[in-house]
C-alpha positions as CSV (number, residue, x, y, z in Angstrom):
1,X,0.8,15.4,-26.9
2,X,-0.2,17.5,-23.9
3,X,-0.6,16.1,-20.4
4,X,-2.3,19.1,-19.2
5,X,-5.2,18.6,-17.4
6,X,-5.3,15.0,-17.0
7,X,-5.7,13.2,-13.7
8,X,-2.7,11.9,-12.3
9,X,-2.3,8.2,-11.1
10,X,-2.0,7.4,-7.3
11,X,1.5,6.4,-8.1
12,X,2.3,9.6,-9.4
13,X,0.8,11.5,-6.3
14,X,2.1,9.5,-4.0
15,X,5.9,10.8,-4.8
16,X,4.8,14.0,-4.3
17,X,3.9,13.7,-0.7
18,X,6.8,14.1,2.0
19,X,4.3,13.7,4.8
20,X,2.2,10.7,5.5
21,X,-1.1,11.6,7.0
22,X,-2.4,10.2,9.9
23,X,-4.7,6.9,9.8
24,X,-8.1,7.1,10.8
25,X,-9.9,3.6,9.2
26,X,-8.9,0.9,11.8
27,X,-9.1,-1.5,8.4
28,X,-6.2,0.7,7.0
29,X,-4.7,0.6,10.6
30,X,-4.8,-2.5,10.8
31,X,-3.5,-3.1,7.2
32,X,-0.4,-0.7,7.9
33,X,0.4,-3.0,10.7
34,X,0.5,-5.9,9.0
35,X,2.4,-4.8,5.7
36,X,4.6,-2.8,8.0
37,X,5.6,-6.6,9.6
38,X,6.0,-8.2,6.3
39,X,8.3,-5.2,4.8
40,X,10.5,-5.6,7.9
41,X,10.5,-9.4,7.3
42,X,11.1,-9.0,3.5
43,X,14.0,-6.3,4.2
44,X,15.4,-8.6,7.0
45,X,15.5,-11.9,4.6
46,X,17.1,-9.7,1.4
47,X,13.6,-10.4,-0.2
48,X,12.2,-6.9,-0.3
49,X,13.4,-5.2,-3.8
50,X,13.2,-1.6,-5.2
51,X,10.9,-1.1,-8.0
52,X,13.9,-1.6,-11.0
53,X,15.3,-4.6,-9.3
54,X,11.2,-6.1,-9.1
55,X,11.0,-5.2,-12.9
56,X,14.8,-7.4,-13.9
57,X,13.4,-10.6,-11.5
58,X,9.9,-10.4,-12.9
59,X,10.3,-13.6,-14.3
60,X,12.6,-15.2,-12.7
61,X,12.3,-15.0,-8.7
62,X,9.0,-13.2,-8.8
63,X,7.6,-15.8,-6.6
64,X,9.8,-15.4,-3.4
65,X,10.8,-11.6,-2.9
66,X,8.1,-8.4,-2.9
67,X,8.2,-4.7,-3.2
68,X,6.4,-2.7,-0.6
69,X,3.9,-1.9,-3.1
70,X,2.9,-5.6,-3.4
71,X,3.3,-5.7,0.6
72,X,0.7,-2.8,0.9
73,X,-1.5,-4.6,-1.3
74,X,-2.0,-7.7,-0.1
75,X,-2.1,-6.4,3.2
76,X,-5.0,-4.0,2.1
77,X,-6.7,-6.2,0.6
78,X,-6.7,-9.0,3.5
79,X,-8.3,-6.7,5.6
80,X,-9.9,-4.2,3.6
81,X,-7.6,-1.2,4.2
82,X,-6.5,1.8,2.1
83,X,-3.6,-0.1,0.3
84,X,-2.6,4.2,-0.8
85,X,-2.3,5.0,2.5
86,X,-0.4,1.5,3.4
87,X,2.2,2.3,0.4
88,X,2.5,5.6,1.7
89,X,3.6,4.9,4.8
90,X,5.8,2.1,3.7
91,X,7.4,4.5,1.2
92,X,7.9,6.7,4.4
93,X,9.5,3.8,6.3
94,X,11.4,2.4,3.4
95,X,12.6,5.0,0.8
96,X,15.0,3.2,-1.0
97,X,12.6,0.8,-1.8
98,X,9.9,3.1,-3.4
């Protein structure tokens, strides 16, 4: 099966950047802010995992520890912000966690 051609998924573009891009929406501003204070809370508490650990707790501790792409999301989302851009930045912040 050939993947040439197809689009690629957000995820998938998203480890191909090294740079984050300046924000311009004050929504995604303002979303950035607040995932950015949650990821430092989670990473403070030992609740913030990387994506392999999130996969192995799924189903068992899924309700008290995040990942920065759940951070990112529910911080988008609460305020209507680019949760791409949010992840991005958070990636940036937090690569071990990505």
């Amino acid at each position: 099966m050939s993947l040439h051609g197809l689009k690629r998924d957000a995820w998938h573009r998203l480890l191909d950047e090294t740079e984050v891009e300046m924000v311009h929406s004050s929504a995604t501003r303002l979303a950035l802010a607040e995932a950015t204070r949650r990821a430092r809370e989670c990473h403070d508490q030992h609740r913030l995992l990387k994506p392999f650990e999130a996969m192995a707790v799924a189903c068992l501790d899924g309700h008290t520890t995040e990942t920065l792409y759940s951070v990112a999301r529910d911080a988008a989302i609460a305020t209507g912000g680019d949760s791409e851009t949010v992840f991005r930045h958070l990636r940036h912040t937090w690569p071990d966690f990505a």
